[in-house]
C-alpha atoms as one frame of an Amber mdcrd trajectory, in Angstrom:
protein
  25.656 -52.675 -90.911  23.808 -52.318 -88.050  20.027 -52.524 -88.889  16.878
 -51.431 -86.517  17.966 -48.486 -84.172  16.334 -45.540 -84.092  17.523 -42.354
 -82.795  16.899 -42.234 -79.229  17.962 -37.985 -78.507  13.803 -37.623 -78.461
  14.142 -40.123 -75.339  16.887 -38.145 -73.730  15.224 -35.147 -73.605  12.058
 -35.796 -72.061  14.056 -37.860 -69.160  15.930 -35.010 -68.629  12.586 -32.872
 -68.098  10.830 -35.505 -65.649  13.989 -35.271 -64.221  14.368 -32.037 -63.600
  10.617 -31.631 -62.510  11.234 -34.034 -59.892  14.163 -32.161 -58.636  12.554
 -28.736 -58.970   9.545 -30.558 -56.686  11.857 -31.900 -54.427  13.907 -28.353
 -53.899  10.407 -26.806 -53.599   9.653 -29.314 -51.260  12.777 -28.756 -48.959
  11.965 -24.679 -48.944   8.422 -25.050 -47.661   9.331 -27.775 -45.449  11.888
 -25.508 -43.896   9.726 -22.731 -43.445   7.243 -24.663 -42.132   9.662 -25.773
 -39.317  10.242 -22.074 -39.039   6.390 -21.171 -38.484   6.002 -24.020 -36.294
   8.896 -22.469 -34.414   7.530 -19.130 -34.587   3.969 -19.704 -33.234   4.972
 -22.035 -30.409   7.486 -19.010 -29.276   4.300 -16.906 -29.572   2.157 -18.985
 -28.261   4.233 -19.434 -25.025   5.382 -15.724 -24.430   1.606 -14.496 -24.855
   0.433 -17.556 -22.501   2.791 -16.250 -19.506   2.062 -12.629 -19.937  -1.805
 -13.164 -19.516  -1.147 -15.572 -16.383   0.719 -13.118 -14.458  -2.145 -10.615
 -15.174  -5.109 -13.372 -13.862  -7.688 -13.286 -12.735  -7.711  -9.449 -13.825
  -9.091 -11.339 -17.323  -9.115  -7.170 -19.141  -5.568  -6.915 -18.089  -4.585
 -10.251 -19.222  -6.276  -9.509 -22.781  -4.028  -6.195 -23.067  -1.284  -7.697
 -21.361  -1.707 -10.570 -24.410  -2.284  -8.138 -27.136   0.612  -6.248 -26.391
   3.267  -9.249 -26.466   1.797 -10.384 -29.431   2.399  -7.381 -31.463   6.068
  -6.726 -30.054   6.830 -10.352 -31.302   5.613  -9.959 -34.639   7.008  -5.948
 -34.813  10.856  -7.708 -33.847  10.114 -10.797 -36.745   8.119  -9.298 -39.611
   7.742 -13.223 -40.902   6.105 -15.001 -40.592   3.161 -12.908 -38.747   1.181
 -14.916 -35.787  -2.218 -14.308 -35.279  -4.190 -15.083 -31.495  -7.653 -13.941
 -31.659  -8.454 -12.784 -27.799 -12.242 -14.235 -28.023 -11.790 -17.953 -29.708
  -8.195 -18.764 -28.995  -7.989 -17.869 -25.423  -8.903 -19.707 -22.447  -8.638
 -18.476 -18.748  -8.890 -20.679 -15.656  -9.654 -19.763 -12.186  -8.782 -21.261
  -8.859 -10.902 -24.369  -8.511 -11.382 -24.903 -12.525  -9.593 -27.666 -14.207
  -7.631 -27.666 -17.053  -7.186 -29.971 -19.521  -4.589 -32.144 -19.015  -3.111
 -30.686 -15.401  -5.645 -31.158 -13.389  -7.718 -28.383 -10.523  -6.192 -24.997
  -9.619  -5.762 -24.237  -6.097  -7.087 -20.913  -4.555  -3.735 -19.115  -5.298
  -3.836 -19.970  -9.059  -4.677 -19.220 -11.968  -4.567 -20.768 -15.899  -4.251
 -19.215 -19.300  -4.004 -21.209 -22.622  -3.416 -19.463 -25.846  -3.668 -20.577
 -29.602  -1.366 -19.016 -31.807  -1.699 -19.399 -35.876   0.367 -18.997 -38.616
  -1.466 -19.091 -42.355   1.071 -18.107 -44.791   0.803 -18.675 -48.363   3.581
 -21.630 -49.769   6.544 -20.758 -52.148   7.244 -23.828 -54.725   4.814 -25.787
 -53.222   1.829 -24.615 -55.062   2.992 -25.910 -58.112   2.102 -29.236 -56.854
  -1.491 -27.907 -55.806  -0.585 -26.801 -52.071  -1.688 -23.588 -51.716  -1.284
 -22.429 -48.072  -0.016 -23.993 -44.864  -2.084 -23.531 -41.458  -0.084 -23.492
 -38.512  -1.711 -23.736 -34.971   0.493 -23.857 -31.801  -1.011 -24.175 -28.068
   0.719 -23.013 -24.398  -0.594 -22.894 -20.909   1.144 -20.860 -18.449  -0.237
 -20.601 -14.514   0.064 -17.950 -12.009   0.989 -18.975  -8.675   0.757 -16.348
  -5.717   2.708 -16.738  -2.270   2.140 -13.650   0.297   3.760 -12.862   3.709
   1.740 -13.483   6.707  -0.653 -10.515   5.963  -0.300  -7.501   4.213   1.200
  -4.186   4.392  -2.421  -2.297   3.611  -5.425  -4.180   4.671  -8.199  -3.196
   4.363 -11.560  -5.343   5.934 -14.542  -2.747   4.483 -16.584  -6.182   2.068
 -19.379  -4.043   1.004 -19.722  -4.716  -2.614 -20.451  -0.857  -3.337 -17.890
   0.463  -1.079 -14.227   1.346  -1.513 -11.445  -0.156   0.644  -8.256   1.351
  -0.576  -7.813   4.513  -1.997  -4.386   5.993  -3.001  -4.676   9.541  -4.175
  -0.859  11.008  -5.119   2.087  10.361  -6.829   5.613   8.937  -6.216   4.244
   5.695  -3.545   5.743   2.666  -2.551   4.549  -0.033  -0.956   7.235  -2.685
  -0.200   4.449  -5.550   0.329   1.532  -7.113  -0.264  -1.942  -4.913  -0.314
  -5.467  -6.268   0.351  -8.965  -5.061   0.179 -12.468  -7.030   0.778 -13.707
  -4.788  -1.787 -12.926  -2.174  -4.241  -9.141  -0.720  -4.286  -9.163   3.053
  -6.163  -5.364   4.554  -6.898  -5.661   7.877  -8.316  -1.884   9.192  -9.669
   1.179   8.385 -11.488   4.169   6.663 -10.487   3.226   4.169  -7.859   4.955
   1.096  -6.983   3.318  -1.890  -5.230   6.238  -4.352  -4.851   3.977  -7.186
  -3.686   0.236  -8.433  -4.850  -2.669  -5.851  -5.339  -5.587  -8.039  -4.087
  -9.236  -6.838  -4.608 -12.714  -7.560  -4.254 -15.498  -6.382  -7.028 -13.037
  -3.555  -8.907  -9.166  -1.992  -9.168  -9.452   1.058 -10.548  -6.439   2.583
 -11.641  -6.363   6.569 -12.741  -2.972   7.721 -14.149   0.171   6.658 -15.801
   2.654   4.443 -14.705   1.278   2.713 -11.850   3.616  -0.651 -11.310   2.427
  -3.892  -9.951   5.276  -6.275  -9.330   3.281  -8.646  -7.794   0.596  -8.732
  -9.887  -2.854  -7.589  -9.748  -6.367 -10.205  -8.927  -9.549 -10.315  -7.596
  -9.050 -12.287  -4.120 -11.635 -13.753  -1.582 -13.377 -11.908   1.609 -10.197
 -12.257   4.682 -10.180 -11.690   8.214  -8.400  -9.103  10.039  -5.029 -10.228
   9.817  -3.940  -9.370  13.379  -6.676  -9.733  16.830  -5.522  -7.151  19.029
  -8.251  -6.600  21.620  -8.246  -3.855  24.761  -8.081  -6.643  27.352  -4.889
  -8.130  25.800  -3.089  -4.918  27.457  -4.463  -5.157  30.614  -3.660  -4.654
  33.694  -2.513  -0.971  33.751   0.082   0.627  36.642  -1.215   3.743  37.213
  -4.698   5.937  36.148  -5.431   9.240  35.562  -8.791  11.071  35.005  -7.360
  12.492  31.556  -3.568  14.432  29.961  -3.940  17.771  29.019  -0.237  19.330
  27.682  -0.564  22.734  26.698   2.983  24.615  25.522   5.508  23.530  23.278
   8.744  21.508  24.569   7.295  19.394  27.150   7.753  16.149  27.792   6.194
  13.258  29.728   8.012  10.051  30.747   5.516   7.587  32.105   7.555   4.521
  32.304   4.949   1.930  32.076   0.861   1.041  31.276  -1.533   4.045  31.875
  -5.391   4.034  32.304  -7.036   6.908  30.921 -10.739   7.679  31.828 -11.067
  10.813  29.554  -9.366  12.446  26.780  -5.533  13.030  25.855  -4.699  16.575
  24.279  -1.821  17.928  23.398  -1.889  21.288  22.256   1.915  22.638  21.639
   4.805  21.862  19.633   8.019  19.301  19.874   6.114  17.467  22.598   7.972
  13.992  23.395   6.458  11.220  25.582   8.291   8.367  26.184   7.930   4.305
  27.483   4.811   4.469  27.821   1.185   2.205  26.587  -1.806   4.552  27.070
  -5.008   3.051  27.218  -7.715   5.749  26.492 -11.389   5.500  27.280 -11.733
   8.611  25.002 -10.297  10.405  22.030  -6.489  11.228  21.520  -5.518  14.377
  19.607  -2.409  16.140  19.434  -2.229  19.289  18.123   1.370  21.099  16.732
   4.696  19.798  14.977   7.455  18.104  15.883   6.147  15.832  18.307   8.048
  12.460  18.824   6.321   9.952  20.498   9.414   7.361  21.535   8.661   3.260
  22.829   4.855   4.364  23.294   1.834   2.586  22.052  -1.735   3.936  22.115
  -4.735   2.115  22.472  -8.139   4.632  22.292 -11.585   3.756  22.373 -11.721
   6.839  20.457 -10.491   8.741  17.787  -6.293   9.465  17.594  -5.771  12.601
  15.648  -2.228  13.880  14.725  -2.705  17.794  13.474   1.009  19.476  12.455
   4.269  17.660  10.321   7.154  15.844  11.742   5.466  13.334  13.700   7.363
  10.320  14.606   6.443   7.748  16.468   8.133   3.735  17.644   6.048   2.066
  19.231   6.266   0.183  23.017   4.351  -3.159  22.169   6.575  -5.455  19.763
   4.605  -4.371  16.653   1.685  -2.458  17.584   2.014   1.270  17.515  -1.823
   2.827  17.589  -4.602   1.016  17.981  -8.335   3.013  17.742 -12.015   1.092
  18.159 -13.411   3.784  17.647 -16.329   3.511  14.214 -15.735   6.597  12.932
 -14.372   7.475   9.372 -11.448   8.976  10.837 -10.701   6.911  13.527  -6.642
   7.365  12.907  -5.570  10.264  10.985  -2.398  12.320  10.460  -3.149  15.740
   8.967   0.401  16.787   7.981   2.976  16.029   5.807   7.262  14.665   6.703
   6.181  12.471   9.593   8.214   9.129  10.301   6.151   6.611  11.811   7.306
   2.395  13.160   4.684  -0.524  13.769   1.762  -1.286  13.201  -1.697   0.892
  13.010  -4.966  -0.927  13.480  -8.810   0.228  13.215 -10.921  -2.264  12.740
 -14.259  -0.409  12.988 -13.580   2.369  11.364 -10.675   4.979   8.442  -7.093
   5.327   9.130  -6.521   8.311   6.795  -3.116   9.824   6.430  -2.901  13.682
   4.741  -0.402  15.435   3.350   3.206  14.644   1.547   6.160  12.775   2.870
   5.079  10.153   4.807   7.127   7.091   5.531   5.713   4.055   7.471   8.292
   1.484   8.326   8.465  -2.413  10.153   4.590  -2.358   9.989   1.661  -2.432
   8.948  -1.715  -0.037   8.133  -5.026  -2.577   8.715  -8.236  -0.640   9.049
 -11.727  -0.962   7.864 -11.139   1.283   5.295  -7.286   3.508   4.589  -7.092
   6.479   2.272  -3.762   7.926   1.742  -4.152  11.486   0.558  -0.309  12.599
  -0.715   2.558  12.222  -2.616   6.088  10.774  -1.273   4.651   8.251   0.719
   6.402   4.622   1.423   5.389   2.075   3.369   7.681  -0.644   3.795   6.819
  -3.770   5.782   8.634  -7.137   8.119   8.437 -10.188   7.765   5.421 -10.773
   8.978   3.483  -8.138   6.602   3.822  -8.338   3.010   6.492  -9.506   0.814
   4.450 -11.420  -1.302   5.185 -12.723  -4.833   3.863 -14.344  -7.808   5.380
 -16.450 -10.365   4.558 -17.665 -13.560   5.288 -20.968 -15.499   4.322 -22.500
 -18.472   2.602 -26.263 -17.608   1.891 -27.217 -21.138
């Protein structure tokens, strides 16, 4: 007989409860781990999607925010959990060329720096049995904006008073295949505009209308030079000189086959008018009146105004680039006033407006550099070389 056991089921049954609290903490333990792991996922994602969209908006720092704000809310609209929070005013920091950031080192002048903080504060599953309550995800990313342009832009635009307007794009359905730069403000009134390369400005960008596309970006850039230095002497000497050209009558033509001095004024007055090989220089103001004129291998140089009044001008120049040229201060020192005309090469005023009105236009293998430009119109497309325009910018995350 067996004498001093006791029954022992009392035992069993509280092991098998601390048992099976263990295991329950353990299994609660494994689900908040994982989705921990998944929120840590989740706002690093965030964190570097939100980062690269603000850089490619910089230093535009309201576009960037929207640009930022906009991400943000697509990500958590596509994965309902768990939501990520980035408040715009404590958890994001934007760097400018010639700041440092933390950890890279100084931007050059065609960069820029955004780092975002992205949180996730979600309330744990099994883990608050053990006392945990909530779990407090933060996630960081930098992303910088590099810009590379063509040798100078496709509209330039040298006007650097602060209160002044460079650039102003008034129409719909534009294109310009390059970069565009102002010294000051750039105003684009309109919808559906495309600017394939950077929109560089000086003091404001003020955009009015719906769907205006920047490809290249859009940032507030430093005071340039005029691209290009063309000066009257560099087309000396002429062949022949003539006191003025007066063409009156539609259908002429005029072959001059070389440089020509002007001492006065050039007026055309007359449709389909076509002058040919030919570099004019012009002590006074060049205006040609009627439609249809073509103006083939000829470049004009005017210490005056050049006025085009009537459609279907076209015009290739007889320099390698240049195609008008005016030095003339005025605020209309280049202007078409008409709409289908087909122009090559470069225009250049650098005292004073190249103004182009009316619908249609298309500028080709060139460039438009003046003080100030104003494009009044719809249809127009400019569409530069090599050497003006075709300017990118990219955007990479550094941290």
């Amino acid at each position: 007989m067996l004498r001093g056991r006791k029954p022992r089921r009392g035992v069993i049954l509280v092991t098998v409860a601390l048992a099976l609290t263990v295991l329950l903490g353990i299994v609660a333990l494994t689900v908040d781990v994982g989705r921990t792991a998944v929120a840590v996922q989740r706002a690093q994602g965030v964190a570097d999607a939100t980062a690269m969209a603000a850089a490619a908006q910089l230093p535009n720092a309201a576009l960037a925010d929207t640009r930022l704000t906009g991400v943000l809310s697509a990500n958590n609209e596509a994965n309902p959990w768990p939501q990520v929070t980035i408040n715009t005013t404590q958890d994001v920091t934007y760097y400018a060329a010639g700041d440092e950031v933390p950890g890279y080192g100084v931007l050059e002048s065609n960069e820029a720096a955004a780092t975002v903080q992205a949180h996730v504060n979600e309330q744990y599953g099994f883990a608050r049995l053990s006392g945990q309550q909530q779990m407090n995800v933060v996630r960081t990313a930098t992303a910088k904006s590099h810009i590379s342009t063509g040798a100078y832009s496709c509209l330039f635009a040298g006007e650097d008073a602060t209160w002044d307007t460079g650039i102003t794009v008034n129409g719909s359905d534009i294109c310009i295949e390059g970069d565009t730069h102002s010294n000051t403000k750039i105003t684009i009134n309109g919808s559906n505009q495309y600017f394939a390369g950077p929109v560089v400005y000086r003091n404001e960008l003020r955009l009015n209308g719906s769907n205006i596309q920047f490809d290249g970006g859009s940032y507030e850039g430093a005071i340039l030079g005029y691209p290009v230095d063309y000066t009257w002497d560099d087309f000396l000497p002429w062949d022949t000189e003539v006191s003025s050209i007066s063409i009156n009558g539609s259908d002429k033509s005029l072959d001059i086959n070389g440089v020509m001095h002007v001492l006065g004024n050039v007026t055309v007055n007359g449709g389909n008018f076509h002058l040919c090989n030919s570099l004019l220089l012009v002590e006074g103001n060049v205006i040609f009146n009627g439609e249809g004129h073509y103006l083939e291998n000829v470049t004009i140089i005017a210490k005056g105004s050049i006025t085009f009044n009537g459609a279907c001008q076209q015009l290739t120049p007889y320099t390698e680039d240049l195609a008008l040229m005016s030095l003339s201060s005025s605020s209309e020192a280049i202007v078409f006033n008409g709409s289908n005309n087909h122009n090559y090469g470069t225009f250049y005023a650098p005292n004073g407006s190249i103004v182009y009105n009316g619908s249609s236009q298309k500028h080709q293998y060139g460039s438009i550099i003046a003080k100030k430009i104003t494009i009044n119109g719809s249809n127009y497309s400019l569409y530069g070389t090599e050497t003006s325009g075709g300017g990118t910018k990219t955007v990479r995350l550094i941290q």
